[in-house]
C-alpha positions as CSV (number, residue, x, y, z in Angstrom):
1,X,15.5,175.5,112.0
2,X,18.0,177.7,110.3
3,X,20.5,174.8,109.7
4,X,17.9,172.4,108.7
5,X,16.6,174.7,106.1
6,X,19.9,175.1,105.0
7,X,21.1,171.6,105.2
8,X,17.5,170.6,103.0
9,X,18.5,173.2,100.4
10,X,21.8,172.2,100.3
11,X,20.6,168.4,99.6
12,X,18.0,169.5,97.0
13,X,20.5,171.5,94.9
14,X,22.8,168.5,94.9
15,X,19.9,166.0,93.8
16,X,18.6,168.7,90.8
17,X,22.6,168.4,89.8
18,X,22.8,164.6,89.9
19,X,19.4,164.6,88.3
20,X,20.6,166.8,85.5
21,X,24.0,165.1,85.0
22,X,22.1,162.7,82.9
23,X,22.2,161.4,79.2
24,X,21.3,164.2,76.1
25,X,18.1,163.8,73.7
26,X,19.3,164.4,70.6
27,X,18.8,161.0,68.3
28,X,16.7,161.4,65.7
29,X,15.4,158.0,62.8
30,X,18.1,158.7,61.3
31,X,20.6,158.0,63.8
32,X,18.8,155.5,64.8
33,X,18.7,153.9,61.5
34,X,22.3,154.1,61.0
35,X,22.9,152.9,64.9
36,X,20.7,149.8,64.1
37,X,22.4,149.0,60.3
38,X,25.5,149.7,61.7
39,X,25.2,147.9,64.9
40,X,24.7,144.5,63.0
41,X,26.5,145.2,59.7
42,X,29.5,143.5,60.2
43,X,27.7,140.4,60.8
44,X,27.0,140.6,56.9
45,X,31.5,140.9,56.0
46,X,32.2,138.1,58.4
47,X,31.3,135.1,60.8
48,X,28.2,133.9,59.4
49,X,30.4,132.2,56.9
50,X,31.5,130.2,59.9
51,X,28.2,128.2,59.4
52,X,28.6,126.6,56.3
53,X,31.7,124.9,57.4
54,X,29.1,122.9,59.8
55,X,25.9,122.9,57.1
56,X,26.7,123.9,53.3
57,X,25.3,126.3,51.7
58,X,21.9,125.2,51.5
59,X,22.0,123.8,55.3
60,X,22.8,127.8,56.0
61,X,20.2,129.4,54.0
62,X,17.8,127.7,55.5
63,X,19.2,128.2,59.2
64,X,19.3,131.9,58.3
65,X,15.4,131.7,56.8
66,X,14.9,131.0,60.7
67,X,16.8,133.3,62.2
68,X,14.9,136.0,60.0
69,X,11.7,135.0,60.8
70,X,12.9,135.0,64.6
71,X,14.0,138.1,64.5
72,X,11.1,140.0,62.5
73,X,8.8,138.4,64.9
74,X,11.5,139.4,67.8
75,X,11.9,143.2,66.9
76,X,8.1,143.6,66.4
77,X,7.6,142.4,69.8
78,X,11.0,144.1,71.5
79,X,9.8,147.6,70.0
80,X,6.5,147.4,72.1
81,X,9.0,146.6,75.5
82,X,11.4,150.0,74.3
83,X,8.9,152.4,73.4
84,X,7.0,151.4,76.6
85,X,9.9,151.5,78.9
86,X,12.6,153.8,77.1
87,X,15.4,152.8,79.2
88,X,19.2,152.7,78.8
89,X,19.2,149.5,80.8
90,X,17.3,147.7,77.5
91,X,16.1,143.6,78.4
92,X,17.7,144.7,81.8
93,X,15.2,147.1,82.3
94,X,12.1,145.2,80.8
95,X,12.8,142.1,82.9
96,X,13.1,143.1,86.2
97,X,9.8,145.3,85.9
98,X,8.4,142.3,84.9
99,X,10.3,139.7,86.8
100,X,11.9,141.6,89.7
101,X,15.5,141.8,90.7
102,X,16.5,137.9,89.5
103,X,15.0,138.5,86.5
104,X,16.7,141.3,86.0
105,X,20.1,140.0,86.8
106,X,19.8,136.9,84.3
107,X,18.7,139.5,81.6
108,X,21.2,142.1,82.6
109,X,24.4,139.5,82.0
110,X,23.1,137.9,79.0
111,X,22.8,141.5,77.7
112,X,26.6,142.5,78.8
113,X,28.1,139.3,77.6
114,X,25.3,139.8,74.1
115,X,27.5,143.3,73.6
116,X,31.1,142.8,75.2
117,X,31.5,139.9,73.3
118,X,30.6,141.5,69.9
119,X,32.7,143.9,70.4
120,X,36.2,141.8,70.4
121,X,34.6,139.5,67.6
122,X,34.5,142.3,65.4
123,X,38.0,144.2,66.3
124,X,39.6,140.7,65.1
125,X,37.8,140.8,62.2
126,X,38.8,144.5,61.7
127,X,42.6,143.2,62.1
128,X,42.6,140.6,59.6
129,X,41.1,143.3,57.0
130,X,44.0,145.2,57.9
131,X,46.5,141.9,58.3
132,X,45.0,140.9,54.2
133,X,46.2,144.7,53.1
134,X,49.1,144.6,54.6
135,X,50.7,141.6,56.0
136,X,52.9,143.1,57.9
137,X,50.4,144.7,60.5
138,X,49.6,141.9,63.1
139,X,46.0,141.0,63.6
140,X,45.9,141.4,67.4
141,X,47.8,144.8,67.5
142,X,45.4,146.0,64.5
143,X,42.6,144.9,67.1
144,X,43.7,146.5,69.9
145,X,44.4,149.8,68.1
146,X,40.9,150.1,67.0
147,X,39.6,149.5,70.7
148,X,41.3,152.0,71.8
149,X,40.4,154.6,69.5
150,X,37.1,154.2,69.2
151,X,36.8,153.7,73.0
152,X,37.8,157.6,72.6
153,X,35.3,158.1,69.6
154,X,32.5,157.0,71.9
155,X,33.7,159.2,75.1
156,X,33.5,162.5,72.8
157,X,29.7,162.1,73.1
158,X,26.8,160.7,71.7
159,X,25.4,163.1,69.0
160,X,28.9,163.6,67.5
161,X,29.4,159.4,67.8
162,X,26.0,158.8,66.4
163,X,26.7,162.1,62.9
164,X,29.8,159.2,62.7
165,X,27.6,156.5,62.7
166,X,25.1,157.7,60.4
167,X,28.2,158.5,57.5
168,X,30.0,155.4,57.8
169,X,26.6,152.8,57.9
170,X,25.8,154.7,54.5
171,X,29.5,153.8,53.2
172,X,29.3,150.5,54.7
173,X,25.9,149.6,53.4
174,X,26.9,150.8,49.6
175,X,30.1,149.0,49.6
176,X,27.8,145.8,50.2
177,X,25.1,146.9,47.3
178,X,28.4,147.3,45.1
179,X,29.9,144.3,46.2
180,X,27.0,142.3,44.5
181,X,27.1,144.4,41.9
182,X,30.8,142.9,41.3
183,X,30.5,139.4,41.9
184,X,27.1,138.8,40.8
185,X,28.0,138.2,36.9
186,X,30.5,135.3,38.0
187,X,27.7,133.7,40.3
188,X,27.6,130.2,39.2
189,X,24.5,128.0,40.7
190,X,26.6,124.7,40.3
191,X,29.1,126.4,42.9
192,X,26.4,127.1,45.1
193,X,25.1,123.8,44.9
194,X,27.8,121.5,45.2
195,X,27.8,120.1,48.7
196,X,25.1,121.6,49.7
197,X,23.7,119.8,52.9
198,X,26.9,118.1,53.5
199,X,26.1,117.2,57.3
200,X,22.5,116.6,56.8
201,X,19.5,118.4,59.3
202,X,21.9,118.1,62.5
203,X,24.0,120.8,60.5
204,X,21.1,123.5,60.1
205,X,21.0,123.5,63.9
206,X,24.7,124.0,64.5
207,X,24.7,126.8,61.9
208,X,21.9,128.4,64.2
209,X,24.2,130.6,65.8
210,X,26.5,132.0,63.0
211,X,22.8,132.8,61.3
212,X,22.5,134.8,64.5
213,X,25.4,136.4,63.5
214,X,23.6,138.0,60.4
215,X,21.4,140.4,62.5
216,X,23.2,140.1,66.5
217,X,22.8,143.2,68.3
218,X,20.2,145.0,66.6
219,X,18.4,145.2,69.8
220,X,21.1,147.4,70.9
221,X,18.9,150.5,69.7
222,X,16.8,150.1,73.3
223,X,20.5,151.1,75.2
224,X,20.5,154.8,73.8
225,X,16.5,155.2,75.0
226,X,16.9,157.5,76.7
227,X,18.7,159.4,74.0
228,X,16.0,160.0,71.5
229,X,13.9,162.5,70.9
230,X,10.5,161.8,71.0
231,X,11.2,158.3,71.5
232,X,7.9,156.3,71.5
233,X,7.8,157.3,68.1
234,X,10.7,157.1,66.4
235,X,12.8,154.4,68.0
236,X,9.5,151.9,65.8
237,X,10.6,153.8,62.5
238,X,14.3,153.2,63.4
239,X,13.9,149.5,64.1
240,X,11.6,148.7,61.6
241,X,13.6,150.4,59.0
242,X,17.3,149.3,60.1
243,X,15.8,145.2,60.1
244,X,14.1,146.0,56.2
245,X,18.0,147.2,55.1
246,X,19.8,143.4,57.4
247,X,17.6,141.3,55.6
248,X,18.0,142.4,51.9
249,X,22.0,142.6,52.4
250,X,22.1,139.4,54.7
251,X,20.4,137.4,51.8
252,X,22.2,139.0,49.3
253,X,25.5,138.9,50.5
254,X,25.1,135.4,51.7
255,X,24.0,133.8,48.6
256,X,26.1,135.7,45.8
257,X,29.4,135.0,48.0
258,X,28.2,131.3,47.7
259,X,28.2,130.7,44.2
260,X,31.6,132.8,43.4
261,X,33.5,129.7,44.2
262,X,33.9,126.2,46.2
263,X,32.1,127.8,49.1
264,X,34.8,125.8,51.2
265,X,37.5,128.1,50.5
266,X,35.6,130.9,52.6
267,X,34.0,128.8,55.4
268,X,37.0,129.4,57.4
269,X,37.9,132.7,56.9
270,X,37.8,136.4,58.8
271,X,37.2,138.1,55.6
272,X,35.3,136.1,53.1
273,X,34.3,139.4,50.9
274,X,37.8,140.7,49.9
275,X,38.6,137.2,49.3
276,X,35.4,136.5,47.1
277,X,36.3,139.6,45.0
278,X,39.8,138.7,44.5
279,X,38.8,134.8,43.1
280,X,35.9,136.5,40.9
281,X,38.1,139.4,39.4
282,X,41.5,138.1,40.1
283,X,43.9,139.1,43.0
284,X,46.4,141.4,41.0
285,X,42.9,143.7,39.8
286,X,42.9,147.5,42.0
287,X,39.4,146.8,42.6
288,X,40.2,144.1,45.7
289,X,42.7,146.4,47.3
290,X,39.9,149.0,47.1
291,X,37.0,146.7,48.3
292,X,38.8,145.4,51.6
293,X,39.8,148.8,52.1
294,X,36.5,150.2,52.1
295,X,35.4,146.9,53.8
296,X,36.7,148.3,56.7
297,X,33.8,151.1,56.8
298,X,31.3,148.4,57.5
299,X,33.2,146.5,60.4
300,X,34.1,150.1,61.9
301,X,29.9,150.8,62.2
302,X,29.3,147.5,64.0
303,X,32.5,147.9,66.2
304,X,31.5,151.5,67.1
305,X,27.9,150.7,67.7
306,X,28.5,147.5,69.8
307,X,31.1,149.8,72.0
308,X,28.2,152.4,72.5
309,X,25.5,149.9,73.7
310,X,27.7,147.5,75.6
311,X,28.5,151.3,77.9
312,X,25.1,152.1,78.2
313,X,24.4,148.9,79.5
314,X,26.7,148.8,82.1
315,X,25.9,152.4,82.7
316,X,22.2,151.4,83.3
317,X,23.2,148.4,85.5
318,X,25.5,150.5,87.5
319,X,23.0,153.2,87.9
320,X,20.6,150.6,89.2
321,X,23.3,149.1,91.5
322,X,23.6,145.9,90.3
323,X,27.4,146.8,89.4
324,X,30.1,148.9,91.0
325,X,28.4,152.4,91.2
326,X,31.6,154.1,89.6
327,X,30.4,152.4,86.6
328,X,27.6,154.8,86.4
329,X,30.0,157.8,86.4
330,X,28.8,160.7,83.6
331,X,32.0,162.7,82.2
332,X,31.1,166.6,83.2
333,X,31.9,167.8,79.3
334,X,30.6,165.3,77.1
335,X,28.1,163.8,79.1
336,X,29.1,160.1,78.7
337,X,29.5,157.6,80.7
338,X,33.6,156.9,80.1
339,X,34.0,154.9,83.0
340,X,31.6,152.5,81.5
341,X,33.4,152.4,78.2
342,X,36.5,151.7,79.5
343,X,35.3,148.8,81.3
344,X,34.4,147.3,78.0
345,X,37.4,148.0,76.5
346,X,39.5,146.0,79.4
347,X,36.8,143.3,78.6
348,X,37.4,143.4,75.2
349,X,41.1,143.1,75.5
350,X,40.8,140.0,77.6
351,X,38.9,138.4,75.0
352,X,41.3,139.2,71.8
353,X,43.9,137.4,74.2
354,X,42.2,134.3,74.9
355,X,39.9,133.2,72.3
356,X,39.0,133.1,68.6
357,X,36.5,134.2,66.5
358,X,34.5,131.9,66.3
359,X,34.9,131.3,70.5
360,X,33.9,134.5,70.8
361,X,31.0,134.5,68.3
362,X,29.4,131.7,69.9
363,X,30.0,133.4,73.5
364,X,27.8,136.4,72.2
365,X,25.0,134.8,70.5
366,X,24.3,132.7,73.4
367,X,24.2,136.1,75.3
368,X,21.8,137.2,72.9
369,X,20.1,134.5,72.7
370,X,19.3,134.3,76.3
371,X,18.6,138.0,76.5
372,X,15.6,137.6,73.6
373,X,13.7,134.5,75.6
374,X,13.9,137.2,79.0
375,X,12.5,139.6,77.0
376,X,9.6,137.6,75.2
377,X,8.8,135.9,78.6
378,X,8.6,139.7,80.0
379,X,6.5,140.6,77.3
380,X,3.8,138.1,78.1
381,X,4.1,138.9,81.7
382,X,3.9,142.7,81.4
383,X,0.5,141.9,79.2
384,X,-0.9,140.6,82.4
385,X,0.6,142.4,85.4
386,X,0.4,146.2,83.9
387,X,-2.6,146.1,81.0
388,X,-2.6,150.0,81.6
389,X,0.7,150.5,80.7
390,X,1.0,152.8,77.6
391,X,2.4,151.1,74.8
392,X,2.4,153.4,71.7
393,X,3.5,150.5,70.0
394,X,2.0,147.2,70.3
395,X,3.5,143.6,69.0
396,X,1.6,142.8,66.2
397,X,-0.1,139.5,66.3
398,X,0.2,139.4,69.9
399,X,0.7,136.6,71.4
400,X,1.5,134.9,67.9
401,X,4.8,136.8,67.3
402,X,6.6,137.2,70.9
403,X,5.7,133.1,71.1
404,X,7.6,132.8,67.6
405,X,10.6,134.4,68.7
406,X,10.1,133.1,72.1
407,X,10.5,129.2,70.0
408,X,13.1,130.0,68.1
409,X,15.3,131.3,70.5
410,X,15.2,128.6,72.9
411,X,15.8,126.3,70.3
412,X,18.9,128.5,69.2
413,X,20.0,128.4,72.8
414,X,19.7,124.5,73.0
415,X,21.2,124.5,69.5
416,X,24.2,126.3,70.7
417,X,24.8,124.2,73.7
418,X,24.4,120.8,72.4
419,X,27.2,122.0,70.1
420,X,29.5,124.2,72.0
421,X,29.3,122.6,74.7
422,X,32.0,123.7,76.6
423,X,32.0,127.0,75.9
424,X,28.1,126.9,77.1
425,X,30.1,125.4,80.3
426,X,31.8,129.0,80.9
427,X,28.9,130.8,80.2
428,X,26.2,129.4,82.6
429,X,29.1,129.1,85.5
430,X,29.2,132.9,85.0
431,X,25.6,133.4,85.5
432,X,25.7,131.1,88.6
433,X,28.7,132.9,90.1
434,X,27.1,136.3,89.4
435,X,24.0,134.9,90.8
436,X,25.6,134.2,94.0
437,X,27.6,137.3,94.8
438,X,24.2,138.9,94.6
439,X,22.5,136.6,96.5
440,X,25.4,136.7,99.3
441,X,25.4,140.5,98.9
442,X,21.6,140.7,99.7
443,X,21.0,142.7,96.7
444,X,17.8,140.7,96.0
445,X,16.4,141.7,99.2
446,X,16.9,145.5,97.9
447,X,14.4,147.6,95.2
448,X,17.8,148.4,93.7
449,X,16.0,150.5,90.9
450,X,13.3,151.9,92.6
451,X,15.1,155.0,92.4
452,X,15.6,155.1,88.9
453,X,12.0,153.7,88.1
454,X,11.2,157.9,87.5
455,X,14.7,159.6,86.4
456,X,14.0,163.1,85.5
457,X,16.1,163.1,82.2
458,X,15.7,167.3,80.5
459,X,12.0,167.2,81.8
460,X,11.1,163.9,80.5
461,X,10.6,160.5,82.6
462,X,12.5,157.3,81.7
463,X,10.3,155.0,83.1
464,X,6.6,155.2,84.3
């Protein structure tokens, strides 16, 4: 009796120390603000000029119109899922409660490849800011760099990483407000009419995607859940606000670049702003050095932002055994999962090596994409199968707004495949294959989070 009471001790000291080797609460709106705004930023200094090469200008706005409404209607929706179920594991999390373990999976990889694939779009971008100041400094090395410092950034912790995030949203967000403040007396309508539908309606679709691109990866607020305080009610206040801020500089941006110049002379580019400046006020003025200088604060928020929710969800995934459990591994000092972050960073390396932007672009909206039409569908389904679920924030206009957003997306995704369709090829044979290792493994047979359905995180529950 003796040894069993000691071997039963022994066990329950070592569950109280996994239990408490979990992620700190310590966001507050704030952060959460400037983790939202800065997750999604750099959508606003480049890619979505991708989709007026294949619509115009006028083709684009309306695409984006869309995508707005989509993702109003989405993030009033999503923030009833995340302050119900504040969970690092995000649609992950949402869909298999709702769906089980298959569900799960499917909303679990279009999450990873929503956030890994954001992450190398934007470190090219940040190395052909750094390629147009200096010339000399190669694009892919400038990339690589930045991955692996702020790789480190992120492993430092999550309060400290989030303080960074807050300062360099604020820079990144005035830079845009004094952008249009520059360009906005040499704004000519004629420019931004001229062409304007060039492909016709079939071009509003294509540009579906690079429209994505203006507001991609807000969701990633839901992956640091369980890193607010008090999170059913700020993590509303911190989505709500950070969408408000996208739209007025997504619009802004998008239609003052437009009518700087022949619009055709930026559809092509990695950094559409500097270049915009430098045709409006001339190349040899200080002002465009010092513009795609500071243009690099608002790439650096998404980068660091997509790098912190692309780890937590391959933490959460890990945790929940639906990926190598080392993945799930929390550093002893900074309480961060660094094995999780590096595994991003080897992704994102890959993907600077074999693709362009505007491969990899593509790649993560259709992620995203995906990931929003698991989460509506588990919206409607959690409506029915748990009514007594507390939800301290409900979808407005329920079911009218998760059905929106539940529309649009799936016409995005056939959108995206109908003209990418290779690349939609790579993506879906991913799912399969991942689909099958599972099944082969017998991990759908398994309640592989039933464990982590109550997760004692500094007295407070994550889920249930």
């Amino acid at each position: 009796m003796a040894i069993l009471s000691a071997a039963i001790k022994s066990e329950n000291q070592r569950m109280t120390a996994t239990q408490t080797e979990q992620l700190k609460r310590v966001l507050k709106p704030v952060h959460l603000w400037a983790i939202a705004v800065g997750l999604v930023i750099s959508g606003e200094y480049f890619g979505w000029n991708l989709g007026w090469g294949v619509s115009g200008t006028i083709g684009f706005l309306i695409a984006t119109l869309v995508i707005t409404v989509m993702y109003i209607t989405f993030i009033f929706s999503y923030t009833e899922l995340t302050t119900a179920i504040p969970h690092a594991g995000g649609a992950f999390a949402y869909a298999y409660r709702a769906m089980g373990p298959f569900g799960g999976l499917v909303a679990g990889y279009a999450t990873l490849i929503d956030f890994l694939f954001a992450t190398p779009a934007i470190a090219a971008a940040l190395g052909a800011y750094m390629h147009f100041l200096w010339p000399e400094v190669p694009v892919l090395t400038s990339a690589l760099f930045f991955n692996v410092i702020f790789i480190g950034i992120n492993v430092l912790g999550v309060k400290e990483s989030a303080t960074f995030s807050v300062i360099i949203t604020i820079m990144a967000v005035a830079e845009l407000l004094l952008f249009m403040g520059i360009v906005s007396p040499h704004f000519k309508m004629s420019n931004y009419l001229s062409h304007p539908m060039p492909f016709g309606w079939s071009g509003v679709f294509a540009a579906l995607p690079f429209a994505v691109w203006f507001y991609l990866a807000i969701e990633g607020v839901a992956m640091v859940a369980e890193e607010v305080k008090d999170p059913k009610r700020n993590i509303p206040k911190g989505y709500i606000s950070g969408l408000a801020t996208l739209v007025l500089l997504a619009l802004g941006v998008m239609i003052f670049t437009g009518g700087i110049t022949d619009w055709r002379k930026l559809s092509g580019l990695d950094y559409p702003l500097p270049e915009a400046i430098s045709i409006a006020i001339g190349k040899t003025s200080s002002f465009t050095k010092i513009f795609a200088s500071i243009g690099l604060f608002g790439l650096i928020a998404s980068f660091h932002g997509t790098i912190l929710a692309s780890s937590r969800q391959v933490f959460a995934m890990a945790r929940s055994g639906y990926m190598p459990r080392f993945l799930s591994a929390i550093n002893h000092k900074f309480k961060t999962p660094h094995w999780a972050l590096i595994a991003g960073g080897v992704i994102s390396f890959i993907a600077l090596f074999t693709g362009t932007t505007g491969q990899i672009v593509v790649i993560s909206v259709m992620g995203a994409v995906l990931m929003y039409m698991m989460s509506m569908i588990s919206l409607f389904i959690l409506r029915k199968k748990e009514p007594g679920l507390e939800r301290p924030f409900a979808s407005p206009y329920y079911p009218v707004f998760p059905a929106i957003a539940l529309i649009i997306s799936a016409v995005t995704l056939f959108a995206v495949i109908w003209f990418n369709f290779m690349l939609s090829v790579y993506f879906f044979a991913g799912l399969i294959v991942i689909i099958a290792i599972f099944m082969l493994m017998g991990k759908h047979k398994v309640k592989l989070m039933e464990e982590n359905m109550v997760v004692p995180v500094l007295g407070e529950q994550v889920l249930d």
